[in-house]
ChimeraX commands (.cxc) that place a marker at each C-alpha (Angstrom):
marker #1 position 4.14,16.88,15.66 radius 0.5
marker #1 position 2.38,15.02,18.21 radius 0.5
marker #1 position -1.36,14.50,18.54 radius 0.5
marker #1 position -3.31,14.53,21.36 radius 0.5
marker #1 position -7.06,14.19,21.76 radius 0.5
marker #1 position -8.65,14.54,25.24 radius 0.5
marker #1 position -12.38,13.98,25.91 radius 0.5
marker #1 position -13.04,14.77,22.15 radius 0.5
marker #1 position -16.54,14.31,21.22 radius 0.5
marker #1 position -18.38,14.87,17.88 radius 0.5
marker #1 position -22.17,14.66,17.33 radius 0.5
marker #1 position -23.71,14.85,14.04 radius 0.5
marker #1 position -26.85,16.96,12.88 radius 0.5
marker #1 position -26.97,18.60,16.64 radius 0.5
marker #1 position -29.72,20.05,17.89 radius 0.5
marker #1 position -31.49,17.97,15.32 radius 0.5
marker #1 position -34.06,14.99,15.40 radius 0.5
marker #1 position -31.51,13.35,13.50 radius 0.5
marker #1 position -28.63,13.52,16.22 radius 0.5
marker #1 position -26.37,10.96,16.14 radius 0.5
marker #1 position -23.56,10.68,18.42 radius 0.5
marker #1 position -20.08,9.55,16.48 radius 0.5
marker #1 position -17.63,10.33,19.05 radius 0.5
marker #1 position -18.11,10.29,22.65 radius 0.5
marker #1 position -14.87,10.84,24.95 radius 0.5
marker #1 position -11.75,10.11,22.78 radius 0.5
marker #1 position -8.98,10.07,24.83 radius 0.5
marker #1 position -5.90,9.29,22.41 radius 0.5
marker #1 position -2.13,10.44,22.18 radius 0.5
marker #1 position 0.20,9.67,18.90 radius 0.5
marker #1 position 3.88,10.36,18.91 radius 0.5
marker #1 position 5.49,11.70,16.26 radius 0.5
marker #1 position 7.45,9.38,14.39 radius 0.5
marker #1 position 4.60,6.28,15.09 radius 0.5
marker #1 position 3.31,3.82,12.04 radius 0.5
marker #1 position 0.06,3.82,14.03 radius 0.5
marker #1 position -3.46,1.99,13.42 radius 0.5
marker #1 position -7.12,2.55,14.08 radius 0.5
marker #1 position -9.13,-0.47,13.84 radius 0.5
marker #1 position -12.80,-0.36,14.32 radius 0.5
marker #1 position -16.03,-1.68,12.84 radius 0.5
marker #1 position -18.23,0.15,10.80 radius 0.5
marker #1 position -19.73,2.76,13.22 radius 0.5
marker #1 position -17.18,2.46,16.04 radius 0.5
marker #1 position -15.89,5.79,15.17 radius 0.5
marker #1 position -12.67,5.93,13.73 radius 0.5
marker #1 position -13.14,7.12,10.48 radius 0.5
marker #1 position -14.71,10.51,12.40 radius 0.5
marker #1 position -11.74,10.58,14.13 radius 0.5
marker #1 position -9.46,10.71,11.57 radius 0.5
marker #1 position -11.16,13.53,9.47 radius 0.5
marker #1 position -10.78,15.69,12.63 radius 0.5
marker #1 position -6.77,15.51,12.31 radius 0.5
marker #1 position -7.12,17.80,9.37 radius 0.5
marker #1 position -9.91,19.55,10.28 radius 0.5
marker #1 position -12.35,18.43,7.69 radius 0.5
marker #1 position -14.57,17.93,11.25 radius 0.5
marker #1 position -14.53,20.36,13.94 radius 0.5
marker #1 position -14.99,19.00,17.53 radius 0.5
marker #1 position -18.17,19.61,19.37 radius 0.5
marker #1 position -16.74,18.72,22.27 radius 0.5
marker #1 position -12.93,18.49,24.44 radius 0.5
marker #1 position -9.92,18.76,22.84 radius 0.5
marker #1 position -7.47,18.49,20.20 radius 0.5
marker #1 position -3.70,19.76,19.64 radius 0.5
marker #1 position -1.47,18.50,16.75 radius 0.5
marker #1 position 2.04,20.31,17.51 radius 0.5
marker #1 position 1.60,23.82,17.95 radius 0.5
marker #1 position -2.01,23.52,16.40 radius 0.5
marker #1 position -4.96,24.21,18.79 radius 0.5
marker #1 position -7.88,22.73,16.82 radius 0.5
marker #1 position -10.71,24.02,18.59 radius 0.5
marker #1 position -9.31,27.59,18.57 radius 0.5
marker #1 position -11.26,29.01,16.16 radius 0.5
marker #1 position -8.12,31.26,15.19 radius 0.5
marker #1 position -6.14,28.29,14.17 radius 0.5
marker #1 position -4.30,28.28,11.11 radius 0.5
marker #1 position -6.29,25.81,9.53 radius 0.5
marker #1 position -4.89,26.03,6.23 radius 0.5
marker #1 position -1.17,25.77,7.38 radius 0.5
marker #1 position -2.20,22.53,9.06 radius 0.5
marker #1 position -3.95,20.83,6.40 radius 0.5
marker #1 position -0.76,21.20,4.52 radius 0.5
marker #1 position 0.83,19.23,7.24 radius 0.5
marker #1 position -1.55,17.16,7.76 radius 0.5
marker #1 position -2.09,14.82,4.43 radius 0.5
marker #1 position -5.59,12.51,4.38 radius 0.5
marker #1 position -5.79,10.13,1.57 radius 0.5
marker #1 position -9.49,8.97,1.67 radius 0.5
marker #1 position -10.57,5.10,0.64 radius 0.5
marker #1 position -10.71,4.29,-2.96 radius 0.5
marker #1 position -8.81,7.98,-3.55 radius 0.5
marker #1 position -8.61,7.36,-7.54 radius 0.5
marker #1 position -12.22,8.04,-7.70 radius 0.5
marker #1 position -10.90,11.42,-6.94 radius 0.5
marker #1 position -8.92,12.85,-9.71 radius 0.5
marker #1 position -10.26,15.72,-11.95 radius 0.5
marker #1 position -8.20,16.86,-13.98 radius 0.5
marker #1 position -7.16,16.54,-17.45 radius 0.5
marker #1 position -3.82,15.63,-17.14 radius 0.5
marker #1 position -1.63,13.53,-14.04 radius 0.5
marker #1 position 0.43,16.90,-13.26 radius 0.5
marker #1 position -2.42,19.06,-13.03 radius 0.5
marker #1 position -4.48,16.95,-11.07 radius 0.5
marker #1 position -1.39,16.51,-8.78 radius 0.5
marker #1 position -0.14,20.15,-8.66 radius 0.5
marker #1 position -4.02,20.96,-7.66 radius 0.5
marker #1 position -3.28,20.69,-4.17 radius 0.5
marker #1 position -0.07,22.42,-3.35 radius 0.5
marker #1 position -1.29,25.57,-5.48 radius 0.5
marker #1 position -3.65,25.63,-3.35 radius 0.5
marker #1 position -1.28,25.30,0.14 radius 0.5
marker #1 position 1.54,26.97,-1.82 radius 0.5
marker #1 position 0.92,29.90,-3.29 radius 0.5
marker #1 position 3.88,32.02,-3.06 radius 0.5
marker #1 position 5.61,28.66,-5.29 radius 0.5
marker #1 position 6.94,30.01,-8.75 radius 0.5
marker #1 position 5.51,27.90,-12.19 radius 0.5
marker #1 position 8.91,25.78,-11.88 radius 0.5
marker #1 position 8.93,25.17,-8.40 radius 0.5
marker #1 position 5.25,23.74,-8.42 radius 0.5
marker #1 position 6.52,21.41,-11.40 radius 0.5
marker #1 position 9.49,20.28,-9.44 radius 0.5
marker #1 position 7.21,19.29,-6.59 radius 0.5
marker #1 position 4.82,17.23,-8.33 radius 0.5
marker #1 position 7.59,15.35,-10.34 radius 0.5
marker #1 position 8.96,14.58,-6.90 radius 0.5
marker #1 position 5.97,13.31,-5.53 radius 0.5
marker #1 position 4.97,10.89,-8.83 radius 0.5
marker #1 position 8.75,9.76,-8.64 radius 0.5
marker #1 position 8.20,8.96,-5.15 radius 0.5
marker #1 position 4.72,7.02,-6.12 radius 0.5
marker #1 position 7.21,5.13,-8.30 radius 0.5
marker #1 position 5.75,6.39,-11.46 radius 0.5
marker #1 position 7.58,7.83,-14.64 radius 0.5
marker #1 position 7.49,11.56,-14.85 radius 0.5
marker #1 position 7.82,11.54,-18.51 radius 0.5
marker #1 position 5.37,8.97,-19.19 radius 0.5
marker #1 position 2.35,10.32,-17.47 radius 0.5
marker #1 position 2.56,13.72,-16.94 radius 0.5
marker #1 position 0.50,14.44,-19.87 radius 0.5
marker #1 position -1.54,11.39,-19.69 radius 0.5
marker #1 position -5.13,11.67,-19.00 radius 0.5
marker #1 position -5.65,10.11,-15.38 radius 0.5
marker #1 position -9.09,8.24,-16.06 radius 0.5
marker #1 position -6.57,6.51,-19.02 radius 0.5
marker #1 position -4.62,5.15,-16.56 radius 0.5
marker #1 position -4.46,1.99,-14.77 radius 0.5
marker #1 position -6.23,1.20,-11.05 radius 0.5
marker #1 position -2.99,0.86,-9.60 radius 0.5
marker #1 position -1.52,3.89,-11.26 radius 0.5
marker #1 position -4.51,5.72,-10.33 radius 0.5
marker #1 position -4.21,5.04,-6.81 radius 0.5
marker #1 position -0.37,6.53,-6.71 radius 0.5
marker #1 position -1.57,9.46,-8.70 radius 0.5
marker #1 position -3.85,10.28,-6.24 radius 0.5
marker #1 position -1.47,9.78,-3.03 radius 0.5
marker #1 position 0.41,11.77,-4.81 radius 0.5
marker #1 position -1.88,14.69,-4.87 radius 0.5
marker #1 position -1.28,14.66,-0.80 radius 0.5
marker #1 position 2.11,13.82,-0.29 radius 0.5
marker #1 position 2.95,16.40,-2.71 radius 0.5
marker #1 position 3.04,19.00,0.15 radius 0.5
marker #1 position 5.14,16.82,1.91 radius 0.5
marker #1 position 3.06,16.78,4.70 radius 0.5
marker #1 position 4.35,15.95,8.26 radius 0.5
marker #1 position 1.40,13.36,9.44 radius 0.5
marker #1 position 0.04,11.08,6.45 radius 0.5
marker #1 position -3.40,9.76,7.34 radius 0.5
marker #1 position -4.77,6.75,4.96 radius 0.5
marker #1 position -8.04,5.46,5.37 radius 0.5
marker #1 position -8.14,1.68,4.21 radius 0.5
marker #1 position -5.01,2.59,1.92 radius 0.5
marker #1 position -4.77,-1.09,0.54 radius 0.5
marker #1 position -9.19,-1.35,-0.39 radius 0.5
marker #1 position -9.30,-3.36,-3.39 radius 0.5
marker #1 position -5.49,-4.14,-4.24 radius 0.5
marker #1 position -4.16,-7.25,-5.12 radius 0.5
marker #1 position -1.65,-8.90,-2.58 radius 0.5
marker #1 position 1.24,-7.68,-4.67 radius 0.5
marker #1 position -0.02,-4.24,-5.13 radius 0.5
marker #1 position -1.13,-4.06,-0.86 radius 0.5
marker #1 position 2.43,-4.94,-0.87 radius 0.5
marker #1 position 4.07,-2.42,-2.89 radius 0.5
marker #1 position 1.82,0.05,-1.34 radius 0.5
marker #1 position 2.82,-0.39,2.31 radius 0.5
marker #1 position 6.55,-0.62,0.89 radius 0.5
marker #1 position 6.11,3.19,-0.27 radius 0.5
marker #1 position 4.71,3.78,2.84 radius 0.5
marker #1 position 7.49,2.78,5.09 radius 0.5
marker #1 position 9.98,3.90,2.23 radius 0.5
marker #1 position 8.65,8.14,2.82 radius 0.5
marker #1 position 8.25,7.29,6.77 radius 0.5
marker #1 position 10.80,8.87,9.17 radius 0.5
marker #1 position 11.91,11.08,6.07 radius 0.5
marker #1 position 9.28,14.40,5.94 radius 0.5
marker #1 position 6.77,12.29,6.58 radius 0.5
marker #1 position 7.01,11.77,9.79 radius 0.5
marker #1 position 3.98,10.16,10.93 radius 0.5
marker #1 position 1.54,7.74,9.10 radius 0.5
marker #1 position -1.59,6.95,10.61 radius 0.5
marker #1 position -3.58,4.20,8.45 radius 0.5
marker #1 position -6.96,3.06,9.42 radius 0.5
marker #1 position -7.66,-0.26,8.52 radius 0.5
marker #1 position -9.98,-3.48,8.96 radius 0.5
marker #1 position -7.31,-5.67,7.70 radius 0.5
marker #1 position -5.65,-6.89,11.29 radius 0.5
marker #1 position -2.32,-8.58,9.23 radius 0.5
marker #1 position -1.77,-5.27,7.64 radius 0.5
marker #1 position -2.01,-3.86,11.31 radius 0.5
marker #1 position 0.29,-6.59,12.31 radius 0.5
marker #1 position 2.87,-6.42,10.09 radius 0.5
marker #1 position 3.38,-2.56,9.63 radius 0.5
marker #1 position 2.11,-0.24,12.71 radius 0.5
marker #1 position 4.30,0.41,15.79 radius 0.5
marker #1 position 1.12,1.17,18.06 radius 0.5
marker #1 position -2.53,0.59,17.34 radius 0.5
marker #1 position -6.34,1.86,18.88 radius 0.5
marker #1 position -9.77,0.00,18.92 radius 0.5
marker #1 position -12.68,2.02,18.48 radius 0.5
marker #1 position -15.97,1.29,19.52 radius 0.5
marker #1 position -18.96,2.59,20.44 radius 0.5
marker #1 position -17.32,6.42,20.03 radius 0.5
marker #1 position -14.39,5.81,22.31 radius 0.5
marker #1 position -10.71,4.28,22.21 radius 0.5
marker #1 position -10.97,0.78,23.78 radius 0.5
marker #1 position -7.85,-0.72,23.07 radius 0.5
marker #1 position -4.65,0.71,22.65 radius 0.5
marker #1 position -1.09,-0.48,22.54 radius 0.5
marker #1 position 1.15,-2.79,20.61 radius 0.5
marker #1 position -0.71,-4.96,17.74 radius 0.5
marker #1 position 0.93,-7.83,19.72 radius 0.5
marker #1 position -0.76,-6.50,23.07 radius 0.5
marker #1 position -4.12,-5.86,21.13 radius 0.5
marker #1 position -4.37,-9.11,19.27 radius 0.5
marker #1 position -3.21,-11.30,22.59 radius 0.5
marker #1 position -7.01,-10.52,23.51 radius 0.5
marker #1 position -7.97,-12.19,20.47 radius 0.5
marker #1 position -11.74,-12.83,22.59 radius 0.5
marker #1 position -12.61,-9.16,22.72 radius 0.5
marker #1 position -11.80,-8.21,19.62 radius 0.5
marker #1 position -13.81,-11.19,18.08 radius 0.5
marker #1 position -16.61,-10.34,20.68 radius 0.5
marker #1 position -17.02,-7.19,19.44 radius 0.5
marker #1 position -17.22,-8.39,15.12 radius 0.5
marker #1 position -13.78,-7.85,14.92 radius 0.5
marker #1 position -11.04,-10.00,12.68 radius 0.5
marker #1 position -7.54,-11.00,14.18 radius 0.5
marker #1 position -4.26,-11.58,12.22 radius 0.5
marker #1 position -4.06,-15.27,10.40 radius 0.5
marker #1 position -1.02,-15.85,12.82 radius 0.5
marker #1 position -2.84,-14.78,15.85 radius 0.5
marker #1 position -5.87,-17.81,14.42 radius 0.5
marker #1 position -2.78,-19.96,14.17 radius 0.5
marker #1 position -1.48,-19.31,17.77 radius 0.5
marker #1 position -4.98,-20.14,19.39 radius 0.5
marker #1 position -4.89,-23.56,17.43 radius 0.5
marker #1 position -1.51,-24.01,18.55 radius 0.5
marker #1 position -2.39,-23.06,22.06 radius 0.5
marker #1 position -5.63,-25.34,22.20 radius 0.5
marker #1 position -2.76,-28.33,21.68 radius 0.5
marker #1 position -0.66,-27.00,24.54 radius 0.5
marker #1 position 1.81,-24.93,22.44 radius 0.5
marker #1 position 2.21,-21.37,23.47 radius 0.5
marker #1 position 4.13,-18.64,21.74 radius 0.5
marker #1 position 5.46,-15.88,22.77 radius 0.5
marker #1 position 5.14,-14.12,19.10 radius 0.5
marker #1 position 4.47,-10.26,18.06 radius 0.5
marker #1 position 1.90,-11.76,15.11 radius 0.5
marker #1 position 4.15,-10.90,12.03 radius 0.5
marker #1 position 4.43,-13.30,9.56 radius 0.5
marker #1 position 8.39,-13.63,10.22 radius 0.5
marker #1 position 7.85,-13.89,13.60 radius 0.5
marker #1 position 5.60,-16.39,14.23 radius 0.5
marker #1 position 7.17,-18.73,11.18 radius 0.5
marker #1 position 10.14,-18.34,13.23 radius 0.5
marker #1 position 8.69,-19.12,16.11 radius 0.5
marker #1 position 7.13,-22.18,15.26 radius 0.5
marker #1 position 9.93,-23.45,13.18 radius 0.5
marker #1 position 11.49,-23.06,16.88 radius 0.5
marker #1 position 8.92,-24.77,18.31 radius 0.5
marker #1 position 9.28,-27.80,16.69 radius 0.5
marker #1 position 13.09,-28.28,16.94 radius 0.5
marker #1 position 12.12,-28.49,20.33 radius 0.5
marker #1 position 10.01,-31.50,20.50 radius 0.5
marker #1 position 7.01,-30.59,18.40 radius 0.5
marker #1 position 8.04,-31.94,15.37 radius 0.5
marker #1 position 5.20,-34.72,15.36 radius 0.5
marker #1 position 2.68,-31.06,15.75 radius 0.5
marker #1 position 4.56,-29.14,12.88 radius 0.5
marker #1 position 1.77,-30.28,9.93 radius 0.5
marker link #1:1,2 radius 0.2
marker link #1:2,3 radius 0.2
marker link #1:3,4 radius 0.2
marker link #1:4,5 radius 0.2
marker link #1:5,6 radius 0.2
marker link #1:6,7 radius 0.2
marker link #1:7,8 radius 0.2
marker link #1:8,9 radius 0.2
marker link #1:9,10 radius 0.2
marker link #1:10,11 radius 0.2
marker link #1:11,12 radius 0.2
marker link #1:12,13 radius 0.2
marker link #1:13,14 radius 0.2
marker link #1:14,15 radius 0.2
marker link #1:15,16 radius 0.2
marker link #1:16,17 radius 0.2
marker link #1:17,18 radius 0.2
marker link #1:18,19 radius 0.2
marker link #1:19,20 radius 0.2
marker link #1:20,21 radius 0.2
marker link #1:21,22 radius 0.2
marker link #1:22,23 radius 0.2
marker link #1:23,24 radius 0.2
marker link #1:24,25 radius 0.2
marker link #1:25,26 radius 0.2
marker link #1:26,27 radius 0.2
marker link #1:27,28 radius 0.2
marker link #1:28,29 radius 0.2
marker link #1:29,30 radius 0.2
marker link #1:30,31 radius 0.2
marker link #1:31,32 radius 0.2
marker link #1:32,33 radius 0.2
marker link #1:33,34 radius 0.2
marker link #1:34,35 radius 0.2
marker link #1:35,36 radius 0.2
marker link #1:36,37 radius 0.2
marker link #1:37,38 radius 0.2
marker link #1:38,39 radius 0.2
marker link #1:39,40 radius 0.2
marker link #1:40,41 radius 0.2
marker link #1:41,42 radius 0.2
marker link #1:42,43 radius 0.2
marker link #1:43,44 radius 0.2
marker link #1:44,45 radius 0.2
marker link #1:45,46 radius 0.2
marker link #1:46,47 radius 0.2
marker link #1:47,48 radius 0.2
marker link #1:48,49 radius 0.2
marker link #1:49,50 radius 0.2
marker link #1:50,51 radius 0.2
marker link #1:51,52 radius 0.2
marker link #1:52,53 radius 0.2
marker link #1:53,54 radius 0.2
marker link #1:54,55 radius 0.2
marker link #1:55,56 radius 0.2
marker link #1:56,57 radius 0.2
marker link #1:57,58 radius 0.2
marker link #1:58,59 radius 0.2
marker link #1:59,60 radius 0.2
marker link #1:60,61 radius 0.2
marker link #1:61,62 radius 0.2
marker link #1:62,63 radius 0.2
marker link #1:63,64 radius 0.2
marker link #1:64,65 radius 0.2
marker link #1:65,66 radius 0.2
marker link #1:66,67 radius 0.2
marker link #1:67,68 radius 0.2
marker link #1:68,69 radius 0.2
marker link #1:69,70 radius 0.2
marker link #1:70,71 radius 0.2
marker link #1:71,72 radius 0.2
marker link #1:72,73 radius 0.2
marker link #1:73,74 radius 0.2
marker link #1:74,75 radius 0.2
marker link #1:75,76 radius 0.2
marker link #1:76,77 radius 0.2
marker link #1:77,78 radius 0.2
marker link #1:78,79 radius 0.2
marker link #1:79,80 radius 0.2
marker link #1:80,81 radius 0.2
marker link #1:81,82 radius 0.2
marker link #1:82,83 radius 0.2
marker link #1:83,84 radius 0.2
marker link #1:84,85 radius 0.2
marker link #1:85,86 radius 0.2
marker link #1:86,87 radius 0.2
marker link #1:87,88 radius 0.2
marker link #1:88,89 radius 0.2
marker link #1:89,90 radius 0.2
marker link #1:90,91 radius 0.2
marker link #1:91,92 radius 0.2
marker link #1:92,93 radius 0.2
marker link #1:93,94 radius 0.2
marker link #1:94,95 radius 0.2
marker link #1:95,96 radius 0.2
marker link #1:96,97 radius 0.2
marker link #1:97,98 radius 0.2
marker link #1:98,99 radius 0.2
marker link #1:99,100 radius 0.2
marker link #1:100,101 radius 0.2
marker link #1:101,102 radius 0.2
marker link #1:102,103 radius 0.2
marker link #1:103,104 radius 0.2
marker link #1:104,105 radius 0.2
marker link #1:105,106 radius 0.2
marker link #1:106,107 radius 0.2
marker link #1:107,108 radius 0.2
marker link #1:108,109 radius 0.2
marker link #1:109,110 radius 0.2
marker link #1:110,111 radius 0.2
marker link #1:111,112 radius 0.2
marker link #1:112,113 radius 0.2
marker link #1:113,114 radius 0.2
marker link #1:114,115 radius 0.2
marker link #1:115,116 radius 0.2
marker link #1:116,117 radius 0.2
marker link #1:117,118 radius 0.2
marker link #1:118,119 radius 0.2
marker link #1:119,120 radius 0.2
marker link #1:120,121 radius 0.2
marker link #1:121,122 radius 0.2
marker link #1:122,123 radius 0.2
marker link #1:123,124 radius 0.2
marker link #1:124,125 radius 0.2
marker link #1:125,126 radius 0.2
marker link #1:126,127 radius 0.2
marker link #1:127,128 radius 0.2
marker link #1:128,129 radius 0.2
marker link #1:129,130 radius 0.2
marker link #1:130,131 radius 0.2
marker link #1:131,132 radius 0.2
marker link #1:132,133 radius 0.2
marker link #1:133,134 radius 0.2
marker link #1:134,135 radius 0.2
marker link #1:135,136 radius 0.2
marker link #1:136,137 radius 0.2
marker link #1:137,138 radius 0.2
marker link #1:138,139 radius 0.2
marker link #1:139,140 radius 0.2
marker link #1:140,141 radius 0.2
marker link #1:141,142 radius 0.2
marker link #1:142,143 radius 0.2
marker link #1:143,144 radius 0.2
marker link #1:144,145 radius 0.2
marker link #1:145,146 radius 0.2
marker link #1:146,147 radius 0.2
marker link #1:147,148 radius 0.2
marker link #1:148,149 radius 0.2
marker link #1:149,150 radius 0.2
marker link #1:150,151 radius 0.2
marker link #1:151,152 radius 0.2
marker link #1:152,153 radius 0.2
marker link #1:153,154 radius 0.2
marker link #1:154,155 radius 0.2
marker link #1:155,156 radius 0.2
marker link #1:156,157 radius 0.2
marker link #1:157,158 radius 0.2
marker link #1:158,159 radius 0.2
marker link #1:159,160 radius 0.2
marker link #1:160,161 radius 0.2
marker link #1:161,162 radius 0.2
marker link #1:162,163 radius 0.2
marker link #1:163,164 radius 0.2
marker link #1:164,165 radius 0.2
marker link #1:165,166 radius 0.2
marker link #1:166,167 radius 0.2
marker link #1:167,168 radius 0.2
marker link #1:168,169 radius 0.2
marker link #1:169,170 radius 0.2
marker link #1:170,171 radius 0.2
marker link #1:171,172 radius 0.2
marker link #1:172,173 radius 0.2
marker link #1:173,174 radius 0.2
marker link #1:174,175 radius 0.2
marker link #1:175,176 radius 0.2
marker link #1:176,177 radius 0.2
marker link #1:177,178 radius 0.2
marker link #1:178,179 radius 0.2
marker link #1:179,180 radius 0.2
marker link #1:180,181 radius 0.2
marker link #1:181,182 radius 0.2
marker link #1:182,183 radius 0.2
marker link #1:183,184 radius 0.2
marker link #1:184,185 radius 0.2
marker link #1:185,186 radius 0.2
marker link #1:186,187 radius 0.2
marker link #1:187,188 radius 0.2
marker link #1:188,189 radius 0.2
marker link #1:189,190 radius 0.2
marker link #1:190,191 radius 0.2
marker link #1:191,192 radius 0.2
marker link #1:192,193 radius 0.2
marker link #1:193,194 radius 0.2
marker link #1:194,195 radius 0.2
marker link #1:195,196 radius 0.2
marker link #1:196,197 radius 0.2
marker link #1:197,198 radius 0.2
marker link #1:198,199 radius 0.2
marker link #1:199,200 radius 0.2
marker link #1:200,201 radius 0.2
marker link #1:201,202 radius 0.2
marker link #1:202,203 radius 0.2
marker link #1:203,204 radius 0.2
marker link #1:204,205 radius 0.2
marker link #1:205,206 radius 0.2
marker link #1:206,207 radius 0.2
marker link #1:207,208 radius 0.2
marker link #1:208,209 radius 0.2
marker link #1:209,210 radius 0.2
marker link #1:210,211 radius 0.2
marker link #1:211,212 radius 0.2
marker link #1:212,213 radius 0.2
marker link #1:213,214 radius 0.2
marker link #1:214,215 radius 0.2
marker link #1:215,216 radius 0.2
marker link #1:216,217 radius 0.2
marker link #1:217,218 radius 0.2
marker link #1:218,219 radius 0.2
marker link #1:219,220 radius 0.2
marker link #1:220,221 radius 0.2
marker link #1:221,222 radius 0.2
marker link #1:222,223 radius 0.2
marker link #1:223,224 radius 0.2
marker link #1:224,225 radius 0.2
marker link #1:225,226 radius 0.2
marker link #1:226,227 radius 0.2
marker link #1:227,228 radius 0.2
marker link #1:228,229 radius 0.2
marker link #1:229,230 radius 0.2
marker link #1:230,231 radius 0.2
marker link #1:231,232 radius 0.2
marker link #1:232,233 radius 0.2
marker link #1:233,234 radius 0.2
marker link #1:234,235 radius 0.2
marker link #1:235,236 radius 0.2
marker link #1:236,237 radius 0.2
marker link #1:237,238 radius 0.2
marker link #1:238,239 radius 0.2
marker link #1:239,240 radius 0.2
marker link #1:240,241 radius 0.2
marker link #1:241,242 radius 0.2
marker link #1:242,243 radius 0.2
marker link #1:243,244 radius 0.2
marker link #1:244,245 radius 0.2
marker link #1:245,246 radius 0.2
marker link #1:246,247 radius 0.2
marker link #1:247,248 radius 0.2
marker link #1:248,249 radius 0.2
marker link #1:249,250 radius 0.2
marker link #1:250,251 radius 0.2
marker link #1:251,252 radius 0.2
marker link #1:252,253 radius 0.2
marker link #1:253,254 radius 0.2
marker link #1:254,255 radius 0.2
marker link #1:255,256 radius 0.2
marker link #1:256,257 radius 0.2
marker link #1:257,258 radius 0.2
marker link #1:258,259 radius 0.2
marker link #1:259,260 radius 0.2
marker link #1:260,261 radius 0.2
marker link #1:261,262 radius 0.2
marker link #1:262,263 radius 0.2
marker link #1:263,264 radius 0.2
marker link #1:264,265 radius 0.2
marker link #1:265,266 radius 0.2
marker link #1:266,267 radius 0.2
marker link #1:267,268 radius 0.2
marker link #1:268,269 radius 0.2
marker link #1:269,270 radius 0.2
marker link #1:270,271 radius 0.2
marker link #1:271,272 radius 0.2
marker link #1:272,273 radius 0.2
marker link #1:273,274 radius 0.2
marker link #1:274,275 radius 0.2
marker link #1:275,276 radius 0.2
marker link #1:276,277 radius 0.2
marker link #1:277,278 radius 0.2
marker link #1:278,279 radius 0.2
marker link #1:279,280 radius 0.2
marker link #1:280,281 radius 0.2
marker link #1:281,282 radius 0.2
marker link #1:282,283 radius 0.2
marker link #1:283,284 radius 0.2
marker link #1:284,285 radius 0.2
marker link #1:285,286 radius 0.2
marker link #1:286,287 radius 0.2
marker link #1:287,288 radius 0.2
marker link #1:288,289 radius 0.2
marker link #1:289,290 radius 0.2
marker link #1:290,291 radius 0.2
view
């Protein structure tokens, strides 16, 4: 399912004292099949953005189709969607209810799934906590609030990805993991892309997470998309992202440096990349540079 927003706007408390603008204008098209980012700082936008792809917003203003969905036709079929349309919020282990892992996971596709038999819905969330790389037999009747952070975190993404839903939306999916754990994390990620999961949209303030994983990326600020394009388009205008209190990749830092010495590379920001790049660069002459 592909998304497209066209002049979408979204104002808070309307008609209020308290008005507040979030959204003004976002014009914004993602394929399906895309590892995409949203970058922005706090304010710019793109966490209201997000929450409209499942409807937890409704525009005030434009438009907005995902596939066959018309969101701002009242008649959509808004629960239908939201079971395509998976949103794992930050921090999501702070979540979970339940007494037990497969009740707290089978919570949602009850819900989305009603016409499932007992077995069916059991099947499911076994699936979906194998898939998390956790042992069915070992948690399933384990409290979740017994568990660890990490395993916490995977219980809870597997609440949402239970449905299998089409278009996975993460909002700062690796907040508070150690680098091993943001690893493993963006490993399942790309592991249940392409499969039913066809889409995974992860909003993020971490620019070498952006680098290394999305296909496409957009800048919000202000309400509105700014940037869009290839993280190794985006971060080549290293000045306006830094102009407006944004970060840039470590390897995009690097390449300045190395530019400021005369050295240029032509390098999409990935870790690989750029290693390999410079490792190139100094079989050709800049040796004496390398350290």
């Amino acid at each position: 399912m592909q998304i497209d927003a066209k002049g979408l706007t979204y104002i808070y408390n309307p008609k209020s004292p308290f008005a507040s603008t979030a959204l003004s204008g976002v014009d914004l098209s993602i394929a399906e099949g895309e590892f995409f980012g949203i970058i922005g700082h706090t304010g710019s936008g793109k966490s209201t953005f997000v929450q409209h792809l499942n409807a937890l917003l409704k525009a005030s203003g434009g438009s907005l189709r995902i596939g066959e969905y018309d969101l701002t036709d009242k008649k959509c079929k808004f629960l239908e969607l939201r079971s395509k349309v998976g949103m794992v919020f930050q921090y999501p282990e702070y979540q979970l209810f339940a007494e037990t892992v497969e009740k707290d996971v089978a919570f949602g596709i009850k819900n989305f799934s009603k016409e499932k038999t007992e077995d069916e819905i059991r099947e499911a969330v076994k699936e979906a906590l194998e898939t998390v790389g956790l042992d069915w037999n070992a948690v399933k009747d384990a409290s979740p609030f017994e568990l660890s952070g990490g395993q916490k975190r995977r219980v809870a993404i597997a609440g949402v990805i239970v449905t299998k839903p089409e278009i996975l939306i993460l909002d700062e999916p690796a907040a508070g993991l150690d680098p091993l754990g943001k690893k493993e994390l963006m490993e399942l990620l790309h592991s249940i892309h392409g499969g039913w999961c066809k889409t995974i949209i992860i909003v993020s303030h971490d620019m070498d997470e952006i680098a290394e994983n999305c296909t496409r990326a957009a800048v919000f600020s202000g309400g509105r998309v700014v940037m869009e394009g290839k993280p190794s388009e985006i971060f080549l205008r290293a000045d306006a992202l830094l102009e407006m209190g944004l970060d840039i990749p470590v390897t995009a830092k690097c390449a300045r440096i190395l530019k400021q010495d005369g050295f240029s590379l032509d390098t999409d920001f990935t870790c690989d990349d750029f290693v390999a790049k410079v490792l190139s660069l100094c079989g050709k002459g800049g040796a004496e540079h390398a350290q």
